[in-house]
N, C-alpha and C positions, 0 to 999 in steps of 0.2 A: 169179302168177295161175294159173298153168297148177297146179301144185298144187292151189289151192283149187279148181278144179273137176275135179280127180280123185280130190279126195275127194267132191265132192257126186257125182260118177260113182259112188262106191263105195256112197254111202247108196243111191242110188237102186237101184241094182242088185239090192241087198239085197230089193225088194219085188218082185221079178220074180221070182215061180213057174211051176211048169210051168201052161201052161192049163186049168183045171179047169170047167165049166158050174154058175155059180154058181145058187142056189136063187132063190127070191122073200125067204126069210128072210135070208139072205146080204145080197141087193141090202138089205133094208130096214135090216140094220142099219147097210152103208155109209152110206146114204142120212141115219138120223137120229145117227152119229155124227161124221159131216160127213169122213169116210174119204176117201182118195181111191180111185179106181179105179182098174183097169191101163189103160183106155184114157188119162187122167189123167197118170198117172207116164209112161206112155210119150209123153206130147206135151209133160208137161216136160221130159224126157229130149232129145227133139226140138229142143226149143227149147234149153235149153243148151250142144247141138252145135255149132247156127246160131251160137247167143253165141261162142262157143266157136272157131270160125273169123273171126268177124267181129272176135273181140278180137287174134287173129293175123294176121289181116289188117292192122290197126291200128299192132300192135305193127313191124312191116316196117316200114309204109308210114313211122313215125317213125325207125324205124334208120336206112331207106335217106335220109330229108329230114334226120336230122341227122347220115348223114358229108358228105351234098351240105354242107352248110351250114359243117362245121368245114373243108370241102376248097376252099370259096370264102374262108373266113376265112384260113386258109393260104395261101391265094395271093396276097389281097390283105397280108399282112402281109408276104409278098415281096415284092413289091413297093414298100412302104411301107420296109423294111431297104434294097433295091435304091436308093431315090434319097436316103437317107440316106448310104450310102457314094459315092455320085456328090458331096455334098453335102458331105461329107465330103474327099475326093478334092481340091474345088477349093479347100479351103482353103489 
């Protein structure tokens, strides 16, 4: 995952020029070639930061529930071994 948005980091980047003051002819051909704008690119930019943290976020929050989870299964299988050889034992 992290990959694929360091590459749509790399496209986007790519449309980021120095600031220039665009004309009215400028803006009109944005406007009727359905372009986007810098303010645009930089609020998608924005937004797949947010993504971006929130899928790391995510990504932990699963690590850390699934060693909880195989470290609860490990214990109970100890235990499970433990009254097997008690079981065992009294034979």
């Amino acid at each position: 995952m992290r990959e694929r948005l360091t590459d749509v980091y790399d496209l986007v980047s790519q449309f980021r020029v120095s600031p220039v003051k665009r004309s009215f002819f400028t803006d009109a051909i944005f406007h009727i070639t359905g372009l986007a704008t810098r303010e645009q690119i930089s609020y998608v930019s924005h937004l797949l930061q947010k993504l971006e943290q929130g899928i790391m976020t995510a990504a932990d929050a699963w690590r850390d529930g699934s060693k909880n989870y195989m470290a609860a299964f490990r214990v109970e299988k100890r235990r499970v071994d433990n009254i097997l050889d008690v079981i065992r034992l009294q034979r």
